[in-house]
C-alpha positions in Angstrom: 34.8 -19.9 45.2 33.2 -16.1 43.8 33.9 -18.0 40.3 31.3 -20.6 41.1 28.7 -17.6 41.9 27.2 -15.8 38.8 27.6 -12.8 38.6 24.6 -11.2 39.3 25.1 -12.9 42.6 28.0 -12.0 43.3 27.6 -8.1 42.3 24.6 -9.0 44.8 26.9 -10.1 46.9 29.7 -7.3 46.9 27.1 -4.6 46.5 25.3 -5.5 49.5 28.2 -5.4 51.6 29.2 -1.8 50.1 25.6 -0.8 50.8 26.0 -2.7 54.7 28.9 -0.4 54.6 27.3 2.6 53.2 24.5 2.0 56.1 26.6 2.0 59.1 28.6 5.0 57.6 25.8 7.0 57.1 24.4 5.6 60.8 27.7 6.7 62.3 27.5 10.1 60.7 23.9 10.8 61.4 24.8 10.1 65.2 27.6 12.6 65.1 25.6 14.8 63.1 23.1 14.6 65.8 25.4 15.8 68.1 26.3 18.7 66.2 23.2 19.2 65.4 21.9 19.3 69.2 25.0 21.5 70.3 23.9 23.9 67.2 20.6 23.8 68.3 21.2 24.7 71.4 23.1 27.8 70.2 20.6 28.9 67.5 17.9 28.1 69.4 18.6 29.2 73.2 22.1 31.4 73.2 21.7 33.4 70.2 17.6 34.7 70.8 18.0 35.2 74.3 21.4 37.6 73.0 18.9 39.3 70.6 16.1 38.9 72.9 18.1 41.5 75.5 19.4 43.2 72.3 15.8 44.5 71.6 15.0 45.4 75.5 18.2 47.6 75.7 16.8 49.1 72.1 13.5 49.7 73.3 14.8 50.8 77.0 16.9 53.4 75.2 14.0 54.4 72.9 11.8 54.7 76.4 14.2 57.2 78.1 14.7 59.0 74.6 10.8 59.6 74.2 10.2 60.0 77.9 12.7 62.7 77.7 11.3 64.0 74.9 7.9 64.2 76.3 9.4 66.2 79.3 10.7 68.5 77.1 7.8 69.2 74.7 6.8 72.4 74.4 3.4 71.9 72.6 0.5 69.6 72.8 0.8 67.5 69.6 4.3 66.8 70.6 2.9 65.8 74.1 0.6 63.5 72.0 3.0 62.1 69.6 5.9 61.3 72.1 3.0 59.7 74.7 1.8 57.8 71.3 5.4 56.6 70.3 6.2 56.0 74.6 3.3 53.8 74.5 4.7 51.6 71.9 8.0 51.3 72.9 6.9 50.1 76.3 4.3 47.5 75.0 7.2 46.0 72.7 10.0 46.4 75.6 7.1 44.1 77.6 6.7 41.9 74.8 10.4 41.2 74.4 10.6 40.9 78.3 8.0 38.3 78.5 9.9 36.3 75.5 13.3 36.4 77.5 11.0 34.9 81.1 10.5 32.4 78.7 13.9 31.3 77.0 16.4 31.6 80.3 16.7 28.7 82.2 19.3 29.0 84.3 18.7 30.7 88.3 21.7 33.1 88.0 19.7 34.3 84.3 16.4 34.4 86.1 17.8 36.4 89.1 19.3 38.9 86.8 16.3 39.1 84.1 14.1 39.4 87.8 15.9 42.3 89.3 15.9 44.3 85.6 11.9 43.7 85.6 11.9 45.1 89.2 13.9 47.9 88.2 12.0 48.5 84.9 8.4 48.3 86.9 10.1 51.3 89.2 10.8 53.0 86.5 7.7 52.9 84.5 6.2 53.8 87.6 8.6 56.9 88.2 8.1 58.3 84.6 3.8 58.1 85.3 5.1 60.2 88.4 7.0 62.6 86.7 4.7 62.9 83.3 1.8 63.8 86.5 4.2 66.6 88.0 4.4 68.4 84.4 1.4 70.2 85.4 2.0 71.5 88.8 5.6 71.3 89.6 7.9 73.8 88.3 10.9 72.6 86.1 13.5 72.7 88.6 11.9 70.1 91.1 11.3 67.6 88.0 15.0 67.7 87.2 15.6 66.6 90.4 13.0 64.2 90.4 14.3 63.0 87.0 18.0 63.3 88.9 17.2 61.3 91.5 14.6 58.9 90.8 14.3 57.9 86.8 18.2 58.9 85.9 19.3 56.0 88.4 17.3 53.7 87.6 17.9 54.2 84.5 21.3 53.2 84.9 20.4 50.4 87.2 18.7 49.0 84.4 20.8 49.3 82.0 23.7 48.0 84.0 21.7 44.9 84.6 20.7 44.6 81.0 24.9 44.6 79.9 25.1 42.2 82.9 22.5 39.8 81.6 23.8 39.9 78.4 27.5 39.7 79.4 26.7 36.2 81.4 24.0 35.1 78.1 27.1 35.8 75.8 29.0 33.5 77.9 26.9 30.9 77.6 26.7 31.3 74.0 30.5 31.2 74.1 30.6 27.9 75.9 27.9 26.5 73.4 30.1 27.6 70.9 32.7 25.7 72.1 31.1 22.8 72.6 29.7 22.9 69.3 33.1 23.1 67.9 34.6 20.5 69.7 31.6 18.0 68.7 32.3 19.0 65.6 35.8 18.5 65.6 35.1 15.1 67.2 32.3 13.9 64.9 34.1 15.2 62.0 37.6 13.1 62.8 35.4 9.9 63.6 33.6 10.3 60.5 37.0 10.7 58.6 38.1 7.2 60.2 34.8 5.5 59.0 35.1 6.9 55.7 39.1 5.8 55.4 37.8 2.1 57.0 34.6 2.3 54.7 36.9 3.1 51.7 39.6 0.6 52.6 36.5 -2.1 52.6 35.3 -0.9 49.7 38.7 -1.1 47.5 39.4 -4.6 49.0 35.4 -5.9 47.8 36.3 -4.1 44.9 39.5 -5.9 44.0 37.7 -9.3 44.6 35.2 -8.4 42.6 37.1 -6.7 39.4 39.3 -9.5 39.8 36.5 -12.3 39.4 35.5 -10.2 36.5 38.2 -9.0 34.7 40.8 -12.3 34.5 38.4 -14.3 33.0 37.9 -11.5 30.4 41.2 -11.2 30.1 41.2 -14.9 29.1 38.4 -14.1 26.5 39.6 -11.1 25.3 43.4 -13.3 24.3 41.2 -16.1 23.0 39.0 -13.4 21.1 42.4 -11.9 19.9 43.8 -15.4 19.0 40.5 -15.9 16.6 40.7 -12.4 15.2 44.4 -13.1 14.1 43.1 -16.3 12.6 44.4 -18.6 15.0 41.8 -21.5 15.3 44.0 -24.1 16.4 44.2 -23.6 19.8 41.7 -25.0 22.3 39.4 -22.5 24.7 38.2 -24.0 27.9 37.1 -22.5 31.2 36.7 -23.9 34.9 33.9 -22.3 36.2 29.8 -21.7 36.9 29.6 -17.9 36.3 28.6 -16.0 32.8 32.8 -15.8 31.8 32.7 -19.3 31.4 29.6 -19.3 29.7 30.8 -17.0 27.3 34.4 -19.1 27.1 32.3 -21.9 26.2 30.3 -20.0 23.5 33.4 -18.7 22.0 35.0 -22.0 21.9 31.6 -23.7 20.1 31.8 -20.1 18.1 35.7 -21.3 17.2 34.5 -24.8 16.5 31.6 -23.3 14.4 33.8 -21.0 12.5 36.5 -23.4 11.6 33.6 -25.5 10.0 31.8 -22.5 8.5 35.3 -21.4 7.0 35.9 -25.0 5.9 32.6 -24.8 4.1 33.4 -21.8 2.9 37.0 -22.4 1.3 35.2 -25.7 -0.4 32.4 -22.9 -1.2 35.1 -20.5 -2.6 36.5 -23.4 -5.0 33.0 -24.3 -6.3 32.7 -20.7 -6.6 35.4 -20.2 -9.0 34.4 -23.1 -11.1 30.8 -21.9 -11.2 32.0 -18.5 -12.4 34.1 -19.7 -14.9 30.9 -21.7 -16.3 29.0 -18.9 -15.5 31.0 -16.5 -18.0 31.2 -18.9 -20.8 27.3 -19.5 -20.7 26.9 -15.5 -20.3 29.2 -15.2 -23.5 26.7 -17.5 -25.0 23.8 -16.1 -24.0 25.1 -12.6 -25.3 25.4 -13.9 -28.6 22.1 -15.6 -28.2 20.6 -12.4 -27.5 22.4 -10.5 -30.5 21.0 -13.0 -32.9 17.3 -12.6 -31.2 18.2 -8.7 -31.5 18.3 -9.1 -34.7 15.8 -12.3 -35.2 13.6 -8.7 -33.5 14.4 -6.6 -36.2 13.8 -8.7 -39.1 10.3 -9.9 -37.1 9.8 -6.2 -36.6 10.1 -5.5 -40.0 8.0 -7.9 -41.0 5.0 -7.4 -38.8 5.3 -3.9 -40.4 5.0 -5.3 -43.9 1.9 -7.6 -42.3 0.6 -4.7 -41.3 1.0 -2.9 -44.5 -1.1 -5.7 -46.5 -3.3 -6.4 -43.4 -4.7 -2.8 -44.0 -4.8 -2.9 -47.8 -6.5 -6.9 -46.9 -8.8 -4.3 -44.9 -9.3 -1.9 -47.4 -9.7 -4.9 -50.6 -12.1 -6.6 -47.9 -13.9 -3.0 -47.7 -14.4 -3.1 -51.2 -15.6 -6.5 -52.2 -17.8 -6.0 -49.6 -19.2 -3.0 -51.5 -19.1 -4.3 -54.8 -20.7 -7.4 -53.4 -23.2 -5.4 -52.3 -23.8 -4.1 -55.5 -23.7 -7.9 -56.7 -26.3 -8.5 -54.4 -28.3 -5.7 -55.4 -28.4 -6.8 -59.0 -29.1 -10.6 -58.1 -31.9 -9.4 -56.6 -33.1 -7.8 -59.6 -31.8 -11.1 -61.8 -33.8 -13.1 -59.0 -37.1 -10.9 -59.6 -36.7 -10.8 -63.8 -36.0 -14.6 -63.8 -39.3 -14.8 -61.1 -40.9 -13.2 -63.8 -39.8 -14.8 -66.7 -40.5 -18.0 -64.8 -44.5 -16.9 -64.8 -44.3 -15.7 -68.8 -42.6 -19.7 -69.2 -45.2 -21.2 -66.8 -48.2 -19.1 -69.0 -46.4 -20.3 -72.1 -45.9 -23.7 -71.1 -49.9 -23.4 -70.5 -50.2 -22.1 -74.1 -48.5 -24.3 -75.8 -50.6 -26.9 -73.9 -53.8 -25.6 -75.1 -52.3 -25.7 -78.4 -51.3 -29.3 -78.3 -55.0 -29.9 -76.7 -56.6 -27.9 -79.9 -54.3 -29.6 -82.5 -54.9 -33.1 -81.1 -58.5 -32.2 -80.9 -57.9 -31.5 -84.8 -56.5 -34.6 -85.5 -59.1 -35.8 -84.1 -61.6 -34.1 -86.5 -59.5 -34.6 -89.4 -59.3 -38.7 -88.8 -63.2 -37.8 -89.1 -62.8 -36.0 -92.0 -61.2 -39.6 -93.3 -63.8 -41.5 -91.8 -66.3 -39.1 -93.7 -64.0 -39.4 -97.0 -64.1 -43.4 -96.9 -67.9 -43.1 -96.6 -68.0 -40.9 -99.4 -65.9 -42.6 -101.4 -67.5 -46.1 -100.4 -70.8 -44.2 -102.1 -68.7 -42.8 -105.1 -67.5 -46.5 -105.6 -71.1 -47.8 -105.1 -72.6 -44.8 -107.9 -70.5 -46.2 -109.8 -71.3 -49.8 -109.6 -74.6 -48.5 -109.7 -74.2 -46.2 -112.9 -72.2 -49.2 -114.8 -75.1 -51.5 -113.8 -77.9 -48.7 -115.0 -75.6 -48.2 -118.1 -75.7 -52.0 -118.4 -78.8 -52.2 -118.2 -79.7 -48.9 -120.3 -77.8 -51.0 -123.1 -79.9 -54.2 -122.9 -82.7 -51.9 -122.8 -81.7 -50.4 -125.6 -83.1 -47.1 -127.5 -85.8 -46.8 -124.6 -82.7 -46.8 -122.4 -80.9 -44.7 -123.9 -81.9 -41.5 -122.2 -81.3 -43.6 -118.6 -77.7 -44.5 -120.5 -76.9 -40.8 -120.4 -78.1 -40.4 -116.8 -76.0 -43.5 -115.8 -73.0 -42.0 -117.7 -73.4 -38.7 -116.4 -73.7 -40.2 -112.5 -70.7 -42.1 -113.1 -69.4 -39.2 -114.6 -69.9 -37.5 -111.1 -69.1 -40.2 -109.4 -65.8 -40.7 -111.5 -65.3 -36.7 -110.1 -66.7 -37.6 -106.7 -64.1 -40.2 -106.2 -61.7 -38.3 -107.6 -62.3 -34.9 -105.7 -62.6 -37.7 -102.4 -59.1 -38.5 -102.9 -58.3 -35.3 -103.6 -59.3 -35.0 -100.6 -58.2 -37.8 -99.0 -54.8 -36.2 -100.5 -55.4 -33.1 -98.5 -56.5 -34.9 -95.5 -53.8 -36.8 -95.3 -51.2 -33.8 -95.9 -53.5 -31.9 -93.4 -52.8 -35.2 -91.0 -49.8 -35.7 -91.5 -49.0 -31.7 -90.7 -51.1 -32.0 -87.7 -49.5 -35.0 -86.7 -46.5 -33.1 -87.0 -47.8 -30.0 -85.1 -49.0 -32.4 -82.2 -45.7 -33.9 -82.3 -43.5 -30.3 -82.3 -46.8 -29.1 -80.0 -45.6 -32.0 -77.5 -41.8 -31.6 -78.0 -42.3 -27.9 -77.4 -44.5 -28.7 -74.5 -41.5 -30.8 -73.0 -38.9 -28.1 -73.5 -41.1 -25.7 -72.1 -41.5 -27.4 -69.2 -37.9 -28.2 -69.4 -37.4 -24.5 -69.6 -39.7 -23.7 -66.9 -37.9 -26.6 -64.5 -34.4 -24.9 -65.5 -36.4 -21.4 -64.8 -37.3 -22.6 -61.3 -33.5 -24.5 -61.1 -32.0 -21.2 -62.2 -34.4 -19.2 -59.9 -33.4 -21.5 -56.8 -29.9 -21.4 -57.6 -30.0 -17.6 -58.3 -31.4 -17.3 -54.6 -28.7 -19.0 -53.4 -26.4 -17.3 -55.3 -27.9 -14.5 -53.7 -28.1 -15.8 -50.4 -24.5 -16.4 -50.6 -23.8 -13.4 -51.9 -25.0 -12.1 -48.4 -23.4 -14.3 -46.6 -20.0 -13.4 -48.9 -20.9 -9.8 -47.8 -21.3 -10.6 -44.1 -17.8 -12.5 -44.8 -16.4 -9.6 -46.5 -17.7 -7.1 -43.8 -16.2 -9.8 -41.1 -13.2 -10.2 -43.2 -12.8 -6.3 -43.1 -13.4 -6.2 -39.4 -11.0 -8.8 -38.9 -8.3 -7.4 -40.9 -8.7 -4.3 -38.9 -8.8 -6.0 -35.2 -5.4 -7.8 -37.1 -3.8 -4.3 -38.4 -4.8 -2.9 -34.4 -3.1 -6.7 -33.2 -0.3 -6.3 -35.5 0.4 -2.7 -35.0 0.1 -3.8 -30.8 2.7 -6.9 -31.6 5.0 -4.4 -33.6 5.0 -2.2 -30.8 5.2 -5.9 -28.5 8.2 -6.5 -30.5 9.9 -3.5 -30.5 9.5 -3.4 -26.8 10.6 -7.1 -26.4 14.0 -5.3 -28.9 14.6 -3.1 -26.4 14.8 -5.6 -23.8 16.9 -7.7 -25.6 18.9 -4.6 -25.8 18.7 -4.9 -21.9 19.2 -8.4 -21.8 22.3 -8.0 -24.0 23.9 -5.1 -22.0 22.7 -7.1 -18.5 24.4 -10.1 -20.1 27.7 -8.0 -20.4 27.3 -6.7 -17.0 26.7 -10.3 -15.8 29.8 -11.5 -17.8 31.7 -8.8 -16.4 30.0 -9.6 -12.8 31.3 -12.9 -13.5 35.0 -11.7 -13.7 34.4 -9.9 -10.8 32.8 -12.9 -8.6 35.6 -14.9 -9.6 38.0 -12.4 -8.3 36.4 -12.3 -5.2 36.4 -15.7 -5.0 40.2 -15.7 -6.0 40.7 -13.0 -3.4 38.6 -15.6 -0.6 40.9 -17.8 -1.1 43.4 -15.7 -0.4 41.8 -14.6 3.1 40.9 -18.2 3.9 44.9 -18.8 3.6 45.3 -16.5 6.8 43.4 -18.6 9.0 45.6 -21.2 10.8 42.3 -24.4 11.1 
């Protein structure tokens, strides 16, 4: 039945009662307790200040008769004063403890007592106001007797009656006492039965309850044991609604879950120990890998240093050609302005040698007149001639009268004999003078054509030497690039050196974390090896 409660109903459950318990217990003692308490109270509160409250009237009735005495005996006024002062007091405090005891006893034998020693105490205040007036007038014998007879019995009166009321108060007390002492003798032995029931009701809930507890723990705690030896064979099951068989059946899905998980695991384990067998061969490999790449590193090293080495002297042979290209430039430039200017003398000679070819034409020209003159005058030659034959002719038929004419026809043929033969003479001349010019005009023209030839080459060569000069520029901004270059790849090589001897290093790393990994290898397959071995203690 308490099995099918959970169990924070049924602590509920148990606790409740052991609080029900507690409850009436503590009800039961604060009834008993109450009647201590009242008996208590009625001996604190009633007994004991009425046995102080007549306590303090005997003090202050004995401090009365002392100072009254006192007072009759002084023998100067500021004792007179001081006793009458301290009289004074006593009395008002004797009254205020008399007024507190008309208030606390309650009983008529108490009263009739406290009555007659207020009687008796009224007398005597009276009596002493008597004898304190006599002090003046009466001689000392008659207020001893006074004293005697008067304030010396009541005196004892009241103090008899002051033991008396005490004597009966104290017996009250006493029988308070007693009752106090038997209530608690009575409260405290039924209080000691409701404790021993209470107890006994309390170990009986509490061996139900540790009992609906603690066997189905034990059950768990074997079947925990039984797992914890390794013993998953056995079956775990639990009849019950309450958090113990809850937990049975989460430790027997948890010994369900662990046989597969350790099933996985052993199949794990064997894949484990194949993969780092595999896994130390490849790591063997891959050390060797990473030696050669080592040293693949150190030859690349070594070379980037070398490319470094002619990088800077490319740098420094860039540096230069870029100088002397410069200075190439420089004199192109001056080639480019001479040939500009020989260009001009050319072009002004090619004019030249124009006007030359122009002026010798023109002089063929004039010497083809010259023939043109020559034929005439030898046409006219040839005619004085015909002319001089027909006047010597006819300076023959005519005889002696013609004879004088003969020797002027002989002499104008004579001249014109000379005339034609200075015209081709001439003509000679002419013709060698024509056929020079001709040959001028033709060595005119020729030189004409090669010098504007020359000139076209002159302008070719100028063109071409500005280009040659513009890419001489451009061969400087190369140069000047090239130089830059070379010194971005000395800055990259040095950079890839240092790359490279870095990525060295780590190959160092990856060599000696290659060993490590071979060696964690080894070590994983010993642990799988040693899994195996702790997978044989479980019984699945």
């Amino acid at each position: 039945m308490l099995r099918n409660m959970r169990v924070a109903q049924r602590a509920m459950l148990f606790f409740g009662l052991l609080g029900l318990i507690t409850l009436m217990l503590g009800l039961f003692s604060v009834q008993q307790l109450s009647r201590l308490n009242n008996s208590v109270n009625m001996l604190g509160k009633e007994s004991l200040p009425k046995v102080e409250g007549i306590g303090e009237m005997r003090r202050d009735f004995l401090y009365t008769r002392l100072y009254a005495v006192n007072l009759v005996n002084s023998k100067t006024k500021e004792q007179s004063k001081q006793f009458s002062q301290r009289l004074a007091e006593v009395t008002a405090s004797y009254k205020a403890a008399e007024a507190d005891m008309k208030n606390r006893v309650n009983t008529p034998e108490s009263k009739q007592k406290l009555q007659a020693i207020v009687s008796d105490k009224n007398e005597y205040d009276l009596r002493v106001q008597q004898l304190l007036g006599m002090m003046a007038d009466a001689d000392p014998e008659a207020i001893r007797k006074f004293r005697v007879q008067h304030i010396d019995a009541l005196s004892i009166g009241i103090t008899d009656g002051l033991n008396d009321l005490a004597h009966y108060e104290g017996e009250v007390a006493a029988k308070a006492a007693e009752t106090a002492a038997a209530s608690y003798s009575t409260s405290s032995m039924a209080i000691y039965i409701a404790i021993a029931a209470a107890l006994l009701a309390v170990v009986i809930l509490a061996s139900l309850f540790s009992n609906s507890i603690v066997a189905p723990l034990d059950k768990a705690v074997r079947a925990a044991q039984r797992i914890a030896s390794g013993d998953l064979s056995q079956s775990i099951s639990d009849h019950g609604r309450d958090e113990a068989a809850d937990m049975m059946a989460a430790m027997h899905q948890m010994q369900d879950q662990l046989r597969s998980t350790l099933n996985h695991i052993a199949d794990s384990s064997q894949q484990l120990s194949t993969t780092s067998e595999e896994l130390s061969v490849v790591t063997n490999e891959s050390s060797e890998i990473v030696h050669q790449q080592s040293a693949q590193l150190e030859q690349a090293a070594t070379a980037v240093n070398e490319l470094t080495v002619a990088v800077d002297e490319v740098a420094n042979s860039a540096s230069t050609t870029s100088s002397n290209s410069e200075q190439v430039n420089d004199k192109a430039r001056q080639g480019q302005n001479t040939l500009n200017e020989t260009i001009r003398t050319i072009d002004q000679l090619a004019g030249e040698i124009g006007n030359t070819a122009d002026g010798i034409s023109a002089l063929a020209g004039n010497v083809k007149d010259i023939g043109q003159v020559i034929d005439v005058i030898r046409s006219i030659a040839e005619q004085t001639n015909l002319l001089a034959l027909n006047a010597a002719i006819e300076a023959a038929r005519a005889g002696e009268s013609g004879r004088g004419f003969a020797v002027v026809a002989d002499e104008v043929r004579a001249l014109a004999h000379r005339t034609q033969e200075s015209t081709k003479e001439i003509e000679r001349m002419i013709q060698t003078v024509q056929t020079a010019t001709d040959a001028a005009v033709v060595n005119t023209e020729n030189s004409n054509r090669w010098a504007m030839s020359t000139l076209k080459m002159a302008n070719e060569a100028g063109t071409s030497l500005g280009e040659i000069t513009g890419l001489i520029s451009q061969i400087n901004e190369q140069n000047l690039n090239i130089a830059s270059a070379a010194e971005e790849q000395a800055m990259v090589a040095r950079e890839v050196d240092k790359n490279l001897v870095a990525i060295r290093d780590l190959s160092f790393q990856t060599s000696a974390g290659a060993n490590q990994t071979n060696a964690s290898s080894q070590e994983l397959a010993r642990l799988a090896e040693q899994l195996n071995a702790l997978l044989l203690k479980f019984r699945l």
